[in-house]
C-alpha positions as CSV (number, residue, x, y, z in Angstrom):
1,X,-16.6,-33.2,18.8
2,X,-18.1,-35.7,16.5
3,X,-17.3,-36.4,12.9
4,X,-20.6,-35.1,11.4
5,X,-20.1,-32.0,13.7
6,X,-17.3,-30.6,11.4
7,X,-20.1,-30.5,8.8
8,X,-21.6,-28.3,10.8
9,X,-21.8,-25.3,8.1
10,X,-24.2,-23.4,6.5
11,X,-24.0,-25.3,3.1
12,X,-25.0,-28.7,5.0
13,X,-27.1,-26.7,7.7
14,X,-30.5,-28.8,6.3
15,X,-28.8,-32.3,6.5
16,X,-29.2,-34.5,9.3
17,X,-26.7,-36.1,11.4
18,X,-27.3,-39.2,9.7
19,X,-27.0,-37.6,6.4
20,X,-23.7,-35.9,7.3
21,X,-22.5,-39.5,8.5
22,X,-23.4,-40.7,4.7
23,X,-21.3,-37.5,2.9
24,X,-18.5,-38.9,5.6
25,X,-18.4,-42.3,4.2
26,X,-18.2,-41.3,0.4
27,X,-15.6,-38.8,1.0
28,X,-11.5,-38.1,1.9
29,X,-10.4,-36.0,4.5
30,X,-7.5,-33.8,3.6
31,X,-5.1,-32.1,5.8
32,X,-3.0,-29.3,4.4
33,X,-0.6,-26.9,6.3
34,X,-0.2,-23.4,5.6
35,X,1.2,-22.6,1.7
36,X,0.5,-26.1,0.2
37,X,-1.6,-26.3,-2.7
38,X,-5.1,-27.6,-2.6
39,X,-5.1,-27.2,-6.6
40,X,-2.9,-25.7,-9.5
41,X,-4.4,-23.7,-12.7
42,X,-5.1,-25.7,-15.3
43,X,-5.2,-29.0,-13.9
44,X,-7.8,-31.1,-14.7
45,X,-11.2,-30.3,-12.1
46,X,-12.0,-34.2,-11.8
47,X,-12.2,-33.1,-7.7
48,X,-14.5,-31.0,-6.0
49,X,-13.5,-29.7,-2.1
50,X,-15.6,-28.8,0.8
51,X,-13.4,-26.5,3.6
52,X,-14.1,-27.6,7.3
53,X,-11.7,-26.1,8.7
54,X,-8.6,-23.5,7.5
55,X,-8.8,-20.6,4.9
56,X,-7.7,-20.6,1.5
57,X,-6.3,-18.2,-1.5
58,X,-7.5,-18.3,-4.7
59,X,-4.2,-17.0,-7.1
60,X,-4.8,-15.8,-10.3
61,X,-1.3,-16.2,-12.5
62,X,-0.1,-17.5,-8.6
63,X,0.1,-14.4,-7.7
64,X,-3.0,-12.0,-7.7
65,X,-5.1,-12.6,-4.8
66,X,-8.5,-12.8,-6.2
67,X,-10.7,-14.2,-3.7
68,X,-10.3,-15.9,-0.2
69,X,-12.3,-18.9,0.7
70,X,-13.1,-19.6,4.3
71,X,-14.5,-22.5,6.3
72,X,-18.0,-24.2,5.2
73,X,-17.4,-23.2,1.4
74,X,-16.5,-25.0,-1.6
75,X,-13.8,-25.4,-3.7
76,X,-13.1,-26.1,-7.4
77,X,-16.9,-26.5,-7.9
78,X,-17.1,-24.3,-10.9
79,X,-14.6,-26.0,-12.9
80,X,-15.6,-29.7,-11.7
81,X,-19.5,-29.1,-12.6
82,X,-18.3,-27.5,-15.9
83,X,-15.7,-30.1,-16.9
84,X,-12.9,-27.0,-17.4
85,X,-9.3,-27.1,-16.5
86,X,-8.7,-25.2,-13.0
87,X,-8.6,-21.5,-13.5
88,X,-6.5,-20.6,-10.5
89,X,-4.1,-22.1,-7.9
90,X,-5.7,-22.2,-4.4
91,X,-3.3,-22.3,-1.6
92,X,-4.0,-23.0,2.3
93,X,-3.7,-19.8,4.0
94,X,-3.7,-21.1,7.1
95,X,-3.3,-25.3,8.4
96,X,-6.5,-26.3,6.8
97,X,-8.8,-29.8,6.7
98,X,-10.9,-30.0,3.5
99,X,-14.0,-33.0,2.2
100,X,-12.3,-34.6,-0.8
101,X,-15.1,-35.7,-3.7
102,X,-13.8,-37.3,-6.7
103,X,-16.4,-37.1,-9.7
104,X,-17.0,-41.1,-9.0
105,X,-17.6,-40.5,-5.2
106,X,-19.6,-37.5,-6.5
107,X,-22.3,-39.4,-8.7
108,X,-22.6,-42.5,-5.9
109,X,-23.3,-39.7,-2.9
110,X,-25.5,-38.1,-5.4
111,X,-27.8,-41.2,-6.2
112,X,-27.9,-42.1,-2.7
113,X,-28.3,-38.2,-0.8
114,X,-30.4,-36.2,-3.5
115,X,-30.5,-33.9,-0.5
116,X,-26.7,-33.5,-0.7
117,X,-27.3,-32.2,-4.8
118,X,-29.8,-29.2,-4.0
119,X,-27.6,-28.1,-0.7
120,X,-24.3,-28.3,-3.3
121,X,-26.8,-26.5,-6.0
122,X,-27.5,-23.6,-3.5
123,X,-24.1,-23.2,-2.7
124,X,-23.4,-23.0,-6.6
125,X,-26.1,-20.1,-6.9
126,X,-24.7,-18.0,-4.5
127,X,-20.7,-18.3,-5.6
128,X,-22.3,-17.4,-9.4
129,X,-24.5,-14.7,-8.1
130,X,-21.3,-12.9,-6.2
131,X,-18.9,-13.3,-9.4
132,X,-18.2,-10.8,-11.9
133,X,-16.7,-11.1,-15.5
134,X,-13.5,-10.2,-14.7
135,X,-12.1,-10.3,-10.5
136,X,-9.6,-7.2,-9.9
137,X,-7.2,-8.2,-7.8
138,X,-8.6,-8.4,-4.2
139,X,-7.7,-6.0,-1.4
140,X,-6.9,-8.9,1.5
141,X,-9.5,-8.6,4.2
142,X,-8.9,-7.0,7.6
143,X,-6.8,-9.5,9.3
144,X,-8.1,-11.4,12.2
145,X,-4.9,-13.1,13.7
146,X,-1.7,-11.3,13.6
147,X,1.6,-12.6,14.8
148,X,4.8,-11.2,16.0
149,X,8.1,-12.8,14.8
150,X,11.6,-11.3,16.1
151,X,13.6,-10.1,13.6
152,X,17.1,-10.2,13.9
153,X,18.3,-11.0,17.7
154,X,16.4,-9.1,19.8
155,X,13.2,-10.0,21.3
156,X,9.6,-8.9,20.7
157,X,9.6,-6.3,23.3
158,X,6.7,-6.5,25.9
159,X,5.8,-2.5,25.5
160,X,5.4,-3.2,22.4
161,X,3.0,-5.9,22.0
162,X,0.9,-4.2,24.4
163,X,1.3,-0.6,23.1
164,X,-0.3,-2.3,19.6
165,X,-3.2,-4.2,21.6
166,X,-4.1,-1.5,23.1
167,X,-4.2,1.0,19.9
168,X,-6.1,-2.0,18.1
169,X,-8.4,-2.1,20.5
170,X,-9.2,1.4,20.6
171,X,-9.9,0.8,16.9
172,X,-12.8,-1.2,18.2
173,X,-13.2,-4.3,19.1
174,X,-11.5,-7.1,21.7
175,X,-7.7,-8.0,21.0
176,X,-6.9,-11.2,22.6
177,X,-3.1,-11.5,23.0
178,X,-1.6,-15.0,22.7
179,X,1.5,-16.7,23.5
180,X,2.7,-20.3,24.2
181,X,2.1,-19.7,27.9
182,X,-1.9,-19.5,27.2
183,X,-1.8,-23.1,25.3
184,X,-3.4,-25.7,27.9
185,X,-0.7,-28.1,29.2
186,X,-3.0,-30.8,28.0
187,X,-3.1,-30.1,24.7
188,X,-0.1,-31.1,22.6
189,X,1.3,-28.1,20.4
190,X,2.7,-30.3,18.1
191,X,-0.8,-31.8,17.1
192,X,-1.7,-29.7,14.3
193,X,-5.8,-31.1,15.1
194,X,-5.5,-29.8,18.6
195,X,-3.7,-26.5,18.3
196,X,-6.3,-25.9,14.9
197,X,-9.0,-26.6,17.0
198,X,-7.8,-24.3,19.8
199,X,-7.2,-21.4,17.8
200,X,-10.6,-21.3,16.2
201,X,-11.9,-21.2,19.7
202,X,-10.2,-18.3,20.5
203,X,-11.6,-16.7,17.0
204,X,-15.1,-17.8,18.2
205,X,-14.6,-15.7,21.4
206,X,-14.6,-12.6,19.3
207,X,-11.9,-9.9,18.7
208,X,-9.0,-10.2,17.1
209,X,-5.9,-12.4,17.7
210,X,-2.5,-11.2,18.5
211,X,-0.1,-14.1,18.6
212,X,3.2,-13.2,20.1
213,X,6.1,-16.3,19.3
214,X,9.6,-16.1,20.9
215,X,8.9,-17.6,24.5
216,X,10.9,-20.6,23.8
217,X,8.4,-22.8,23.0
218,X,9.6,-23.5,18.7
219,X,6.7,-26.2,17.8
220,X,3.9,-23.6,19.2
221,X,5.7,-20.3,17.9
222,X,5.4,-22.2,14.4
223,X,2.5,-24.2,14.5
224,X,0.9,-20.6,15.7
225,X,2.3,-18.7,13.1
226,X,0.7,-21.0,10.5
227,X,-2.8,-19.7,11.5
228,X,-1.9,-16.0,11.3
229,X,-3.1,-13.6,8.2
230,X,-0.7,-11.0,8.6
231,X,2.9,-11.6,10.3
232,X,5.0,-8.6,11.5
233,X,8.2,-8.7,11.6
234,X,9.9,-7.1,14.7
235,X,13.4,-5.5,14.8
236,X,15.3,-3.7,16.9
237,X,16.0,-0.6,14.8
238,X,20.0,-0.7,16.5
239,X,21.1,-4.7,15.4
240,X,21.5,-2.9,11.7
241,X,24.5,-0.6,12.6
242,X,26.9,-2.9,11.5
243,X,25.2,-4.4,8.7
244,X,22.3,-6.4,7.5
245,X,20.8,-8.7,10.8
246,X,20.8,-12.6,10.6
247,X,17.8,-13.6,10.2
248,X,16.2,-15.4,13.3
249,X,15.6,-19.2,12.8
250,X,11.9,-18.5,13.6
251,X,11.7,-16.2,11.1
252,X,13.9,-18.4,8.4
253,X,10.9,-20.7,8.8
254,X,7.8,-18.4,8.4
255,X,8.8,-15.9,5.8
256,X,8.0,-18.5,2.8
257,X,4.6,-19.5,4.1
258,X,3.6,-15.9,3.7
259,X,3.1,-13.9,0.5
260,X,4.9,-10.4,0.8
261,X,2.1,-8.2,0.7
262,X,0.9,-10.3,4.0
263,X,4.4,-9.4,5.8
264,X,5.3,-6.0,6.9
265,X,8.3,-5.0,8.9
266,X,8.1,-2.9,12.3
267,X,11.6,-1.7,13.8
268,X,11.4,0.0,17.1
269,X,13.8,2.3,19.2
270,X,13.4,2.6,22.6
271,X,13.2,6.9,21.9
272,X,11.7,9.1,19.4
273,X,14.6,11.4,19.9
274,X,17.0,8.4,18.1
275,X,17.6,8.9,14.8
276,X,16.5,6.4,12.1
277,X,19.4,4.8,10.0
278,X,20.1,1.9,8.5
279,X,16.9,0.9,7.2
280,X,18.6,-0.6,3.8
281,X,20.5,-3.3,5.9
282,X,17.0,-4.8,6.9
283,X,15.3,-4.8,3.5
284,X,18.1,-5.9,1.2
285,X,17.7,-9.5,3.0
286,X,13.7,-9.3,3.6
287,X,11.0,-8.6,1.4
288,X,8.1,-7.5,2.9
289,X,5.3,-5.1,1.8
290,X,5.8,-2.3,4.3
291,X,8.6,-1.3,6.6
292,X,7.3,0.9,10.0
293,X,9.1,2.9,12.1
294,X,8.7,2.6,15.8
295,X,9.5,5.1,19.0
296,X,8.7,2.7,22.1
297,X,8.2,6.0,23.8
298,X,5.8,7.6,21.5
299,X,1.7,6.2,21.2
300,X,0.6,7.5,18.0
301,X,3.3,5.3,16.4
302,X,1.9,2.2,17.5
303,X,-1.8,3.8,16.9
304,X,-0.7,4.2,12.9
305,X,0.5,0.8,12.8
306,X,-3.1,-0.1,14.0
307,X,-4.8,2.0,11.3
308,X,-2.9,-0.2,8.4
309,X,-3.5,-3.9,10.0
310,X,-7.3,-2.5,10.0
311,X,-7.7,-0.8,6.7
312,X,-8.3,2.9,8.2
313,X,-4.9,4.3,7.5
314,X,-4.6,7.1,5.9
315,X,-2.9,8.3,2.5
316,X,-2.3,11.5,0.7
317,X,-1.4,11.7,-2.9
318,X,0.4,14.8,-4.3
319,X,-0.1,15.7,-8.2
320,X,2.4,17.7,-10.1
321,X,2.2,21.1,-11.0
322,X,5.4,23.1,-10.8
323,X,4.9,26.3,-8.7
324,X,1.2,25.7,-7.8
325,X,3.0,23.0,-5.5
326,X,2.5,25.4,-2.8
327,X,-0.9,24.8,-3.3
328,X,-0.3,21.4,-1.7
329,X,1.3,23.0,1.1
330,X,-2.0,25.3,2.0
331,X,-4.5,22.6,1.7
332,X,-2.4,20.4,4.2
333,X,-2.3,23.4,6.8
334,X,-6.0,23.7,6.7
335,X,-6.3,19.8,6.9
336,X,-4.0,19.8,10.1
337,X,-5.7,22.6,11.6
338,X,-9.0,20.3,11.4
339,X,-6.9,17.5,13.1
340,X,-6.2,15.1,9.9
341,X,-3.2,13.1,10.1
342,X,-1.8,11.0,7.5
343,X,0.0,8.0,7.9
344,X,1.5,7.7,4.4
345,X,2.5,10.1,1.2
346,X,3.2,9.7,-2.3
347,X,3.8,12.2,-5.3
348,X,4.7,13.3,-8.7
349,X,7.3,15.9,-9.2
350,X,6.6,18.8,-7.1
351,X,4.6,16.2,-5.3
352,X,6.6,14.6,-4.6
353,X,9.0,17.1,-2.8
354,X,5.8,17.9,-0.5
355,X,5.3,13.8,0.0
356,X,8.6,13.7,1.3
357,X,8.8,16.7,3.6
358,X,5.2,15.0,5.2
359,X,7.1,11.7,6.0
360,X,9.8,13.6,7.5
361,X,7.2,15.3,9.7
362,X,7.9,18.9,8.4
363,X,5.8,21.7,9.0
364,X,3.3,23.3,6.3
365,X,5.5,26.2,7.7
366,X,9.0,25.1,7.2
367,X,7.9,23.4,3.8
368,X,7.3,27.2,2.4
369,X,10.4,28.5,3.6
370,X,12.4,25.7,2.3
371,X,10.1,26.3,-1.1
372,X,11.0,29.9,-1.4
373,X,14.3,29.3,-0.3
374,X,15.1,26.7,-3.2
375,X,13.3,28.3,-5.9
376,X,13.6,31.7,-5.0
377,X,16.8,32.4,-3.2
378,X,18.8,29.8,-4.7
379,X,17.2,29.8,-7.8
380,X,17.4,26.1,-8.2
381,X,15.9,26.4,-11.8
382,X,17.6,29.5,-13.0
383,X,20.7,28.7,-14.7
384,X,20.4,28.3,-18.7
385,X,22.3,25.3,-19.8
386,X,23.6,25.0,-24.0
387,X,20.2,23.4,-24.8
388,X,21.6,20.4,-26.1
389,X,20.3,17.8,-23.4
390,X,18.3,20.3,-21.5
391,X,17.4,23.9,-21.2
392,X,18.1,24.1,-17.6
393,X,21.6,23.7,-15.5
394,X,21.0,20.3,-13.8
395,X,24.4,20.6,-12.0
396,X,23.0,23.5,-10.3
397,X,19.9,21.9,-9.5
398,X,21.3,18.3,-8.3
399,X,23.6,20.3,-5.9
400,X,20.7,22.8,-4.2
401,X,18.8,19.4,-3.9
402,X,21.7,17.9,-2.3
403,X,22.2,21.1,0.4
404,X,18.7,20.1,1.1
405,X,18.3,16.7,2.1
406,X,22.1,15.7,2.5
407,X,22.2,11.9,2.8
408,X,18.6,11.4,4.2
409,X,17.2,8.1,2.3
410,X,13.5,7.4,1.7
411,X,13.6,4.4,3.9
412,X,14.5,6.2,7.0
413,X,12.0,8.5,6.8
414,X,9.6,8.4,9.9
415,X,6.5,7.5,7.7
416,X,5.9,5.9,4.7
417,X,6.6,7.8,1.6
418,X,7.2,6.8,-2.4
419,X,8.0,8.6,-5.5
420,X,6.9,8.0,-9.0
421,X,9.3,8.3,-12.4
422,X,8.5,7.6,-15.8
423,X,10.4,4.9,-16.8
424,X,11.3,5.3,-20.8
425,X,13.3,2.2,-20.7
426,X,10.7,-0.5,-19.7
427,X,7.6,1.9,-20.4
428,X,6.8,1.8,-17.2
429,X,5.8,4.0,-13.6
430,X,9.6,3.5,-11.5
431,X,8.5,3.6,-8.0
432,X,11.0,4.8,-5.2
433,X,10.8,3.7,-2.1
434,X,14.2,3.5,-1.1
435,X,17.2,5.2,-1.4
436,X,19.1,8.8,-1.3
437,X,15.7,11.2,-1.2
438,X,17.5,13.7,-3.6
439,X,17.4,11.1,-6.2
440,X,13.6,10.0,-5.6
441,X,13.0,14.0,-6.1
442,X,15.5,14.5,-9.3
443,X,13.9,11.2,-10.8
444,X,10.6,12.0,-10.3
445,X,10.7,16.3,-11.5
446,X,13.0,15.3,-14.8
447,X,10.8,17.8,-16.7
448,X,11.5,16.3,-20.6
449,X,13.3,19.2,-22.2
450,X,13.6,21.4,-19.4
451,X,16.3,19.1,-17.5
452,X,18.3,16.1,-18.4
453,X,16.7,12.5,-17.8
454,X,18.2,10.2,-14.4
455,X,20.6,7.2,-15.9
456,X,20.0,4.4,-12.9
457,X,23.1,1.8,-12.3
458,X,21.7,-0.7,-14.9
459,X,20.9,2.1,-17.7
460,X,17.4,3.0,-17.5
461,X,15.9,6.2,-18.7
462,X,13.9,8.2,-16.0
463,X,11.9,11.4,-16.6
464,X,8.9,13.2,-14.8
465,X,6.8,10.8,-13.5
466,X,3.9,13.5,-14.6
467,X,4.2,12.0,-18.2
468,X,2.8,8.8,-16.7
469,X,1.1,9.2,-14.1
470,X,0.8,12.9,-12.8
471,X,-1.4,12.0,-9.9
472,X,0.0,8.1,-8.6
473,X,-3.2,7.4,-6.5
474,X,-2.4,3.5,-8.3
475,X,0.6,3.0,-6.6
476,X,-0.9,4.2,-2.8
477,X,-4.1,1.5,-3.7
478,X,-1.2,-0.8,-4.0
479,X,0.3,0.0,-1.0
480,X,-2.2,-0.5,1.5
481,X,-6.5,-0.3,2.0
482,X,-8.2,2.8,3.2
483,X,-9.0,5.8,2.4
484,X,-6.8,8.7,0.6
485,X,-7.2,12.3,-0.3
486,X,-6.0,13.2,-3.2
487,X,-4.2,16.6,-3.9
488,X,-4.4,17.9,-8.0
489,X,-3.2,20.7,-9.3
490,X,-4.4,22.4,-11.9
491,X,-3.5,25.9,-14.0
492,X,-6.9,26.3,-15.2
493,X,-8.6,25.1,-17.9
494,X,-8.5,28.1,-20.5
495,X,-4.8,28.9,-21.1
496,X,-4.6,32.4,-24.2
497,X,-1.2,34.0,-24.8
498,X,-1.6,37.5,-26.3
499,X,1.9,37.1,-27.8
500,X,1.3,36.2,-32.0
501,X,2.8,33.2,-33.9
502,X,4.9,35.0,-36.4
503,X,6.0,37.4,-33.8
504,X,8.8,34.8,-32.8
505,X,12.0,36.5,-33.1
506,X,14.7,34.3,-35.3
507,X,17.5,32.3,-33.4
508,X,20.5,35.4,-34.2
509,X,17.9,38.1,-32.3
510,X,17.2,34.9,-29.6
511,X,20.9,34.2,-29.2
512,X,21.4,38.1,-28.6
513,X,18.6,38.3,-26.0
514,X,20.2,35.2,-24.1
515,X,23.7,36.9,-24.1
516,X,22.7,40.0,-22.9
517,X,20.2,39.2,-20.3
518,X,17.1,41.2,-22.3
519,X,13.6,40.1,-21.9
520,X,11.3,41.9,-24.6
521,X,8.4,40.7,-22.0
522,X,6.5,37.9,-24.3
523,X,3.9,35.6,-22.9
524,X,5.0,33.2,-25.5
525,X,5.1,29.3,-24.5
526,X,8.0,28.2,-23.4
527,X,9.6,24.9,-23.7
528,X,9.4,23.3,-20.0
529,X,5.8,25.1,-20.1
530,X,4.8,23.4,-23.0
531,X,6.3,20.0,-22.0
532,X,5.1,20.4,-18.3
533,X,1.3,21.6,-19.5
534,X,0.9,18.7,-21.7
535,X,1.7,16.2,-19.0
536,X,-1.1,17.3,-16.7
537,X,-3.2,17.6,-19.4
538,X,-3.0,13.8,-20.6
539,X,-2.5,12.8,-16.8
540,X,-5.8,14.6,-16.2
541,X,-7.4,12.3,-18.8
542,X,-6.1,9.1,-17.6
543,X,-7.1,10.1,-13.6
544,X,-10.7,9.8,-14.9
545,X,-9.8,6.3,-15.6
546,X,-8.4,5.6,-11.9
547,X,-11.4,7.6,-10.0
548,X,-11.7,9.0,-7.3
549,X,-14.0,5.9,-6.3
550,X,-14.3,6.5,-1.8
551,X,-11.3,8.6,-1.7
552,X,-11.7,12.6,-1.3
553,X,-10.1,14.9,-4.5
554,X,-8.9,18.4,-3.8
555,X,-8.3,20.3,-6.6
556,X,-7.8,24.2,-5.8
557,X,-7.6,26.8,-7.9
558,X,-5.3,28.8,-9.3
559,X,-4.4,32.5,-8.4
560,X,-5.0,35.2,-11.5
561,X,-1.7,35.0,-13.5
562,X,0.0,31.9,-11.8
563,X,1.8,29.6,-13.8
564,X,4.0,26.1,-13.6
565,X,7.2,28.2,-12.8
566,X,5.5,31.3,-11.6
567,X,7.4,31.0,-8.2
568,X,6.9,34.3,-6.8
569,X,3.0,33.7,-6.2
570,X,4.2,30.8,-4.4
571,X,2.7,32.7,-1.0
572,X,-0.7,34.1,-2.6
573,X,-0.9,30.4,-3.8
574,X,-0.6,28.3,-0.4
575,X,-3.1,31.1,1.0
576,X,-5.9,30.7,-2.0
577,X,-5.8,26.5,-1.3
578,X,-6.0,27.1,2.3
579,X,-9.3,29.1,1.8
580,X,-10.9,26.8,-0.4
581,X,-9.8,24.0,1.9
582,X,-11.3,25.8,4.6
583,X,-14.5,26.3,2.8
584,X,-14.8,22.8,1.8
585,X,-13.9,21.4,5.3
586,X,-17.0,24.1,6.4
587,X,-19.6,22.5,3.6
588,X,-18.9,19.0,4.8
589,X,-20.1,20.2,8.1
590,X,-16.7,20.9,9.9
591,X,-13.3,18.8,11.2
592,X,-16.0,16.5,13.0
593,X,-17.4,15.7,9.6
594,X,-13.8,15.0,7.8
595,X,-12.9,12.9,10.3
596,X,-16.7,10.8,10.3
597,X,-15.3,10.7,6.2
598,X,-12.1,8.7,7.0
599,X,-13.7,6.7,9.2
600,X,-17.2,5.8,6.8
601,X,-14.3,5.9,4.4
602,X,-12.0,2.9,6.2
């Protein structure tokens, strides 16, 4: 390959060879590895870049990904043309060579190649033509190489790596699976030019890239690493029993040339039948984005790690709602009955009870017994407390909640789940993602009034997460890319008492009713109705801000006379959203249809 060939891009497709040769001569050629800085915000722009080779991120505050810039575009331009300060940090993604212009070079090319002006003009046209006002943060595009890094001791296992080619594949598209035994013995691994060069062969043959390190072979496990997009870290679920794992030198390297959200965490057991444990002794010394779980011995787990690494995995959100909950729980049976399967949940109070039991694989069928059986048998709201901190008995409560999920933690769950809480400390939405689940669920269905709020270790102030965010369809969009359906509850829109105002009895004739168990039968408000109705009304406001945008929105409705604690139409409840799910699945032209959604959707 010739000099002028790695000008061989669209922005200097017009130029001639002898052109290119004159750019060459004017210019610096710069070789970055993977995480150095090309240039810092708010530097002064007296450089503009051309990328020949390599990817780049463009960090906003050096930390929002707001645009990715690949091979044969510029960088910088805007601020160099404009004579303004740099406006983000742009960091090589990958090992990277970029054309250096200063603004003297600039001007000399200029006068002496006024074809090299109109083909940097053109390229200027089309970067101002794509830009908006203000970039959102950018949802990173599908990743085209991947690598595998062991985690802990234990290797990559072979079963794996082939389980996952094979599930991306069926995703469409070639995988191409890579290792240090594929590099040509004449090429030198520890020639960053060469191993570039070989790589981007590879990506020219089409597919995607699956680069499996570990064979022994350290310069090429890191040299191949640096060209990845997304690195998975592999564990074996087992090294944790006796405390967090070392971290493997390999992976000591890598994890700082990634950004978190790029590195997710995948720990296998050879059997499905294994329990998952442990979990916290991996993430307390790694931060990634996403932690999986993996049965060696079970496809569809390698297929839903497939779905997230390309954007077509699947989320469900759960809105709160007290007893129309089971309302959730009917829509999901008619969703499973089509053949939709989620690969990750998150809720608000009594969604997030239903968010949880999905992760832990539960049936719609066990999730209504273990409904009734709480709120009915056990009466887990039903014990009055002095209504100094709350109305209801949260000792009562915390210790049904207990029975119920023992020492399960949200971590070792078998899919990805999360939790939202209002956070009256910070002013802010507490995610849980880890942790005892019977805390996620107390934090997150701390109903203001009508129980007391969750004190964490360092102080904070946790209620319902409804007084936030009663539907947290942010924090999934976080989480990963794809598609979601979202599950809202609501109690209906017209809400009349018959009781009267002044018929209110005083607080001596109240006192007496509570002591003597008498219930004169009044439709009056009460107070964890009140407080629990005003959160999905303002929560139903601000989800107009979110949108629905591609995502799906089920919203059933509710049976004559139900209410947020009307727990005994639990059953006529779960059947009324299964029927309208039904019905809705049957407009969109049946299952086959749903599924061509999630797909169209991805």
């Amino acid at each position: 390959m010739t000099k002028t060939d790695s000008l061989n891009h669209e922005i200097f497709a017009d130029l001639s060879p002898e052109d290119r040769q004159t750019i060459l001569d004017f210019a610096r050629l710069r070789k970055l590895r993977r995480g150095e800085m090309l240039v810092r915000q708010g530097e002064v722009a007296d450089t503009v870049y051309y990328v020949l080779r390599g990817k780049f991120d463009v960090l906003r505050d050096g930390r929002h990904l707001v645009a990715e810039i690949m091979a044969g575009e510029p960088v910088g331009e805007i601020a160099f043309f404009g004579g303004l300060p740099r406006t983000a940090d742009v960091q090589a993604s990958r090992d990277s060579d970029v054309l250096e212009l200063s603004q003297q070079a600039y001007a000399a090319l200029s006068a002496r190649l006024p074809a090299f002006t109109q083909a940097v003009l053109r390229s200027l046209g089309r970067r101002l033509a794509a830009a908006t006002v203000s970039a959102p943060e950018l949802q990173p595009r599908v990743p085209d190489a991947v690598g595998l890094c062991a985690a802990g001791p234990s290797p990559v296992p072979h079963k794996l790596v082939h389980g996952l080619a094979e599930a991306l594949a069926a995703q469409g598209g070639r995988v191409q699976i890579l290792t240090a035994g594929d590099f040509p013995d004449a090429l030198d691994a520890a020639d960053d030019d060469q191993l570039s060069d070989w790589f981007a062969a590879r990506e020219r043959d089409g597919g995607r890239l699956l680069v499996v390190t570990g064979g022994g072979n350290e310069a090429w496990d890191r040299a191949a690493l640096r060209q990845c997009d997304q690195l998975l870290l592999v564990g074996r679920a087992e090294d944790a029993r006796h405390g967090p794992p070392a971290a493997h030198p390999l992976e000591t390297y890598v994890l700082p040339l990634f950004r978190p959200r790029q590195i997710s965490l995948i720990l296998w057991r050879d059997q499905a039948a294994q329990p998952i444990r442990d979990t916290e002794h991996w993430l307390t010394s790694r931060q990634v984005h996403l932690h999986h779980h993996v049965a060696l011995d079970r496809a569809p787990d390698l297929e839903r790690i497939s779905r997230f690494l390309t954007g077509r995995a699947l989320g469900a959100v759960f809105g709160g709602g007290g007893a129309l909950g089971t309302g959730h729980i009917g829509a999901l049976r008619a969703l499973a009955a089509a053949g939709i399967r989620f690969d990750m949940f998150g809720g608000t109070s009594i969604g997030s009870s239903v968010a949880v039991a999905c992760a832990r694989d539960d049936s719609t069928a066990r999730m209504m017994e273990d409904f009734e059986r709480f709120f009915l048998r056990d009466r887990a709201l039903g014990k009055m407390n002095l209504p100094l901190y709350s109305v209801f008995d949260h000792h009562h409560l915390d210790r049904r909640l207990q029975e119920m999920h023992g020492d399960q933690r949200l971590e070792d769950l078998p899919l990805n789940a999360y939790t939202v809480a209002a956070n009256l400390s910070t002013h802010e939405l507490y995610v849980h993602r880890s942790g005892p689940c019977w805390q996620g669920l107390r934090t997150s269905a701390s109903i203001p009034a009508a129980l007391p709020p969750y004190i964490t270790d360092l102080g904070e102030v946790l209620v319902d997460g409804g007084i936030m965010d009663n539907v947290p369809i942010g924090v999934m969009r976080g989480l990963k890319s794809g598609p979601n359906l979202i599950f809202m509850l609501s109690p209906g829109a017209d809400w009349r008492v018959g009781s009267r105002y002044d018929g209110l009895p005083s607080r001596w004739r109240l006192a007496w009713r509570l002591l003597t168990r008498r219930h004169d039968g009044s439709d009056f408000p009460k107070v964890g109705e009140i407080v629990a109705r005003s959160m999905q009304v303002t929560s139903k406001r601000s989800f107009r801000g979110a949108g629905v945008g591609s995502d799906m929105l089920l919203e059933p409705p509710a049976v004559p006379g139900m209410g947020l604690f009307s727990w005994r139409l639990g059953r006529a409840q779960e059947q009324a959203a299964y029927d309208y799910t039904m019905r809705l699945i049957e407009q969109m032209g049946g299952p086959e249809a749903l599924q061509n959604w999630h797909a169209g959707a991805a």
